[in-house]
Z-matrix of the N, CA and C atoms (Angstrom, degrees):
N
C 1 1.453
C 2 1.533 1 109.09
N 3 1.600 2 132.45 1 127.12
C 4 1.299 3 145.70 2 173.04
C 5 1.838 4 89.19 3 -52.23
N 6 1.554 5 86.73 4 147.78
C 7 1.882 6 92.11 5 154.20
C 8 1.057 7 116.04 6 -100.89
N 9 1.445 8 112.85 7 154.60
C 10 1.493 9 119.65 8 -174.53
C 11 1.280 10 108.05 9 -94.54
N 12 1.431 11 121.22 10 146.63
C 13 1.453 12 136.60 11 -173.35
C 14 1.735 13 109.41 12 -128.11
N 15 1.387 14 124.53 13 123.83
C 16 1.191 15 137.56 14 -174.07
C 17 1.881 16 94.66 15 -88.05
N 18 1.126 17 122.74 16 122.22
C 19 1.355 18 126.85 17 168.54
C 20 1.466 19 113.30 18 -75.30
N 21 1.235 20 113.18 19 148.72
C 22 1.427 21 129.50 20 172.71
C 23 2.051 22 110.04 21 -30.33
N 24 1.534 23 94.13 22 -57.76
C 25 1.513 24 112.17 23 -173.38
C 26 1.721 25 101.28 24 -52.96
N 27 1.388 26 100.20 25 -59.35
C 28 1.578 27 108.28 26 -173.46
C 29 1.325 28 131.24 27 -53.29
N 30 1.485 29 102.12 28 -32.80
C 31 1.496 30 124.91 29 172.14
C 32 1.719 31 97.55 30 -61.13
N 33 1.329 32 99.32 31 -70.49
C 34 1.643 33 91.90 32 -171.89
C 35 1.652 34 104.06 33 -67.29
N 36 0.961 35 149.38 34 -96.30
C 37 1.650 36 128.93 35 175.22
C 38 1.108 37 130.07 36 0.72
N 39 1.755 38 137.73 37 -16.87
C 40 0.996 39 118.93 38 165.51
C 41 1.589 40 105.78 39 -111.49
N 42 1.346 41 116.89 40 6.31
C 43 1.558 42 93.10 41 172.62
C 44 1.551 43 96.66 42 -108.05
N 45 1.121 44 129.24 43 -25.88
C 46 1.344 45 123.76 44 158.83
C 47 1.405 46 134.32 45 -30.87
N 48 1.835 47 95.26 46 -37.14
C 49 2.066 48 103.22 47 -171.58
C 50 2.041 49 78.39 48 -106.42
N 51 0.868 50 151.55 49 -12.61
C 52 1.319 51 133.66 50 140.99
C 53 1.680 52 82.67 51 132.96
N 54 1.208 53 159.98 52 -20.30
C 55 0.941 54 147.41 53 -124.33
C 56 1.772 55 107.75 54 -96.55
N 57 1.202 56 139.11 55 128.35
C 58 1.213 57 156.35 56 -139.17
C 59 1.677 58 105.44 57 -84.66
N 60 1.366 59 128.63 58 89.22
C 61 1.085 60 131.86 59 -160.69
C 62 2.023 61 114.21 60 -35.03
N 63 1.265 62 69.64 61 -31.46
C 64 2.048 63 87.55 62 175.02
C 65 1.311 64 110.12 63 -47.84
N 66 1.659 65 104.98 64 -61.44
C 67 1.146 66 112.97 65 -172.25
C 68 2.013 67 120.86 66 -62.74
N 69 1.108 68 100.96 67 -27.95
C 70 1.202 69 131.96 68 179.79
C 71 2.016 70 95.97 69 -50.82
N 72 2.052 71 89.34 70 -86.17
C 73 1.171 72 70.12 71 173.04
C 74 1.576 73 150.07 72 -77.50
N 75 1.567 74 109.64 73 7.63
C 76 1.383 75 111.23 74 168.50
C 77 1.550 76 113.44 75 -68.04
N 78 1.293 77 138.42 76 -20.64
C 79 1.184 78 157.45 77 -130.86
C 80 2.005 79 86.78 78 -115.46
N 81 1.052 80 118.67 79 -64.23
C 82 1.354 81 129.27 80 173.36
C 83 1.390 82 118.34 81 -66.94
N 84 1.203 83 129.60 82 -14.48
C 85 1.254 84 143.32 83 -179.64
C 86 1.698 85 112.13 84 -90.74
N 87 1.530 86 106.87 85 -43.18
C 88 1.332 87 109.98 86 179.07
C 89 1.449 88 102.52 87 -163.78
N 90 1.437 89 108.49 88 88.95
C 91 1.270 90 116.63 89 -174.53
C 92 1.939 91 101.16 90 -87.34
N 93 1.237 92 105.19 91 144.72
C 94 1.434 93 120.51 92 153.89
C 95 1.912 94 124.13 93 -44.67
N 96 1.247 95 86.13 94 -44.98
C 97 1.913 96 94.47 95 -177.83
C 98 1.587 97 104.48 96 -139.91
N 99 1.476 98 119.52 97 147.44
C 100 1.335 99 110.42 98 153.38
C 101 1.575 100 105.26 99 -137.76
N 102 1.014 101 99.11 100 136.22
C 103 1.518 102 126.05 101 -161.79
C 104 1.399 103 106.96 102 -114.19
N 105 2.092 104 121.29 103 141.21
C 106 1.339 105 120.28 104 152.18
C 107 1.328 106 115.77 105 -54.16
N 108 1.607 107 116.21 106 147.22
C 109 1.177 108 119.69 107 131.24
C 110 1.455 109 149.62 108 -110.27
N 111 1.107 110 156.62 109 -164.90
C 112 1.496 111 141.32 110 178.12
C 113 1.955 112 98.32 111 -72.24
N 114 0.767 113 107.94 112 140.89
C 115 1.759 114 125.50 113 173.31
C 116 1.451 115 118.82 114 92.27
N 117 1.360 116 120.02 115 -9.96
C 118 1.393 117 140.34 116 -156.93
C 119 0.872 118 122.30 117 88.92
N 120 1.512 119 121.91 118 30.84
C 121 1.998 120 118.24 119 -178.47
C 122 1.517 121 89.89 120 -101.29
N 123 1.163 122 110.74 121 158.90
C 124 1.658 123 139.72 122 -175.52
C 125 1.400 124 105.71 123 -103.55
N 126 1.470 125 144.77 124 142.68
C 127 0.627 126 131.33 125 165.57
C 128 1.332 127 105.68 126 -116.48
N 129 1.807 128 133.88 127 117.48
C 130 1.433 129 121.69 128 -177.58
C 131 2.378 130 93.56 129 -88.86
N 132 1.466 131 104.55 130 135.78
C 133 0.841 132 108.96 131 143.82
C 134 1.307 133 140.57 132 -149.86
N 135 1.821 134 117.97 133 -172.01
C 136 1.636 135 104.20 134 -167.35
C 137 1.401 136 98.51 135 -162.61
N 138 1.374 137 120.29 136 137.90
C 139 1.595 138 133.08 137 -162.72
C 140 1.882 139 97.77 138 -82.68
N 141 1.167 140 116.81 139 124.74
C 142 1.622 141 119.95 140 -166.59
C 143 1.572 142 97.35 141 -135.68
N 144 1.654 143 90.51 142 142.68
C 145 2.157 144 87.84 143 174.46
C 146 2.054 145 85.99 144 -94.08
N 147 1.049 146 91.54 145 139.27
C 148 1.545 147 107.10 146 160.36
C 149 1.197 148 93.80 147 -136.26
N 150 1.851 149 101.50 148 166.97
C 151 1.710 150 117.49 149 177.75
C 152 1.585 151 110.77 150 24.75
N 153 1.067 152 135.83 151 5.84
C 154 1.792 153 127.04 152 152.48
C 155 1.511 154 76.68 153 117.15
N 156 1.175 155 138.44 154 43.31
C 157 1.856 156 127.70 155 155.11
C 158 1.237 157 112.90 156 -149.79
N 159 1.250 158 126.16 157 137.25
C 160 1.329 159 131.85 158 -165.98
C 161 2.106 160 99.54 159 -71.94
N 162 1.143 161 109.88 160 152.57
C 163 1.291 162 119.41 161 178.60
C 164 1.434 163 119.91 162 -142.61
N 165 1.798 164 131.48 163 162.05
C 166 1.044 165 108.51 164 150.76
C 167 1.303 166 118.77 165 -110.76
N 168 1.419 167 126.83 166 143.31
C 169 1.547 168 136.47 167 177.04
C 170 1.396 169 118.01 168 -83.06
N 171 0.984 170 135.55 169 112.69
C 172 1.550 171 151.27 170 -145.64
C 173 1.497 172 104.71 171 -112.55
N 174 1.159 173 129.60 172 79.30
C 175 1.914 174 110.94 173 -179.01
C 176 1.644 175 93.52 174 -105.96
N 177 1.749 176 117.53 175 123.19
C 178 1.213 177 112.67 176 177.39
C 179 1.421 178 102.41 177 -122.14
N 180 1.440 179 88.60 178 141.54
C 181 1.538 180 108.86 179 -164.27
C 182 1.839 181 125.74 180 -119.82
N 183 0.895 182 126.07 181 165.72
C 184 1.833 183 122.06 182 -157.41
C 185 1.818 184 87.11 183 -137.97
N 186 1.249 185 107.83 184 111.35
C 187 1.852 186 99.36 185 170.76
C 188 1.292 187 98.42 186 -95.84
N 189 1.632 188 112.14 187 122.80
C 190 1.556 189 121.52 188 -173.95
C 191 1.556 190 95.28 189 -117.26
N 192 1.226 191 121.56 190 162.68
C 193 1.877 192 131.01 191 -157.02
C 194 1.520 193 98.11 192 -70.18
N 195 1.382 194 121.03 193 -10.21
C 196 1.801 195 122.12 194 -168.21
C 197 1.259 196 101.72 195 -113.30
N 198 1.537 197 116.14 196 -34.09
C 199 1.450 198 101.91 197 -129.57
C 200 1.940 199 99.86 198 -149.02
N 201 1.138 200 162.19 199 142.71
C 202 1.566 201 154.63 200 112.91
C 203 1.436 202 118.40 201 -48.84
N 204 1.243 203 102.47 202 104.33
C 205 1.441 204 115.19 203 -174.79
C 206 1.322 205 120.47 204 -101.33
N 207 1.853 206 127.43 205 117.66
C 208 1.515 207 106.16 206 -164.83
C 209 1.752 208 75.02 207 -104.41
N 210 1.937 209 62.36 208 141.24
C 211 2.150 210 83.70 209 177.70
C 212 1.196 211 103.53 210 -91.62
N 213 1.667 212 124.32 211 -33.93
C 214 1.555 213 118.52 212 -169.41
C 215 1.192 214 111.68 213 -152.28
N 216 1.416 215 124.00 214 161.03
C 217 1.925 216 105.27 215 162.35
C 218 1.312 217 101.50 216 -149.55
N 219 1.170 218 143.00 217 138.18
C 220 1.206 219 130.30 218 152.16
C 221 1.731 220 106.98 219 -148.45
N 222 1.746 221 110.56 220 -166.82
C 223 1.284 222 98.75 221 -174.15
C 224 1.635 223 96.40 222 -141.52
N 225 1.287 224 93.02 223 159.39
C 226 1.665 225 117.58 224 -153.68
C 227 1.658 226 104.67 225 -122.18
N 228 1.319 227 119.90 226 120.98
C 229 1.653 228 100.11 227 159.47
C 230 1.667 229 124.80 228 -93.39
N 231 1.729 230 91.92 229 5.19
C 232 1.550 231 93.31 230 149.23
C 233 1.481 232 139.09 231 -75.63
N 234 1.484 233 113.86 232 66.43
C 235 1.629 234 119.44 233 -172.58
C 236 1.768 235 99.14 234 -65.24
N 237 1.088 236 109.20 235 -43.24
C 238 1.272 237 70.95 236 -167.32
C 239 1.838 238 125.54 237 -95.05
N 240 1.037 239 100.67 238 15.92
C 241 1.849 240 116.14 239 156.50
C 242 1.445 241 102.41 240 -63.27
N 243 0.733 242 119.64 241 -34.11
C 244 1.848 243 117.08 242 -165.45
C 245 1.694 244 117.98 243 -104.79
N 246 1.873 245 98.90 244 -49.03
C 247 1.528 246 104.07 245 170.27
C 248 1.402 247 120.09 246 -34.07
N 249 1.440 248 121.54 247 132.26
C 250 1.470 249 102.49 248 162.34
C 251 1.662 250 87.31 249 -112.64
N 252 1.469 251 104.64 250 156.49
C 253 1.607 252 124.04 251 148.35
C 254 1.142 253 128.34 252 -60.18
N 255 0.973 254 105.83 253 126.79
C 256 2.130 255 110.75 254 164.42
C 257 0.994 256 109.97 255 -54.89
């Protein structure tokens, strides 16, 4: 298994949008969905109650030949912009 590497950007982006590094990495660890994104980043995500409202947690990621790199994470209460269907 590659190790995962938190980028400079990501580090600051997720304590910035407030989101609980925990949660972060539970979200990357065993996401609910993983989804394309534009450039070839993946986005793993997973619907979480924080502060008493359901959310979705967004960790997007770049698979490089060494390394899993999360580029960003934050959380959205737009689930269903992002959800895809089975």
């Amino acid at each position: 298994m590659k190790p995962v590497r938190f980028s400079q950007h990501a580090r600051l982006e997720i304590a910035r949008r407030g989101v609980p590094l925990k949660v972060v990495e539970e979200v990357f660890s065993g996401p609910e969905q993983v989804v394309s994104e534009q450039g070839g980043l993946m986005a793993r995500q997973s619907r979480v109650g924080l502060e008493g409202k359901q959310y979705l947690v967004r960790v997007v990621v770049a698979e490089r030949p060494d390394a899993t790199v999360v580029v960003t994470g934050y959380r959205t209460s737009k689930i269903g912009k992002y959800w895809r269907s089975e």
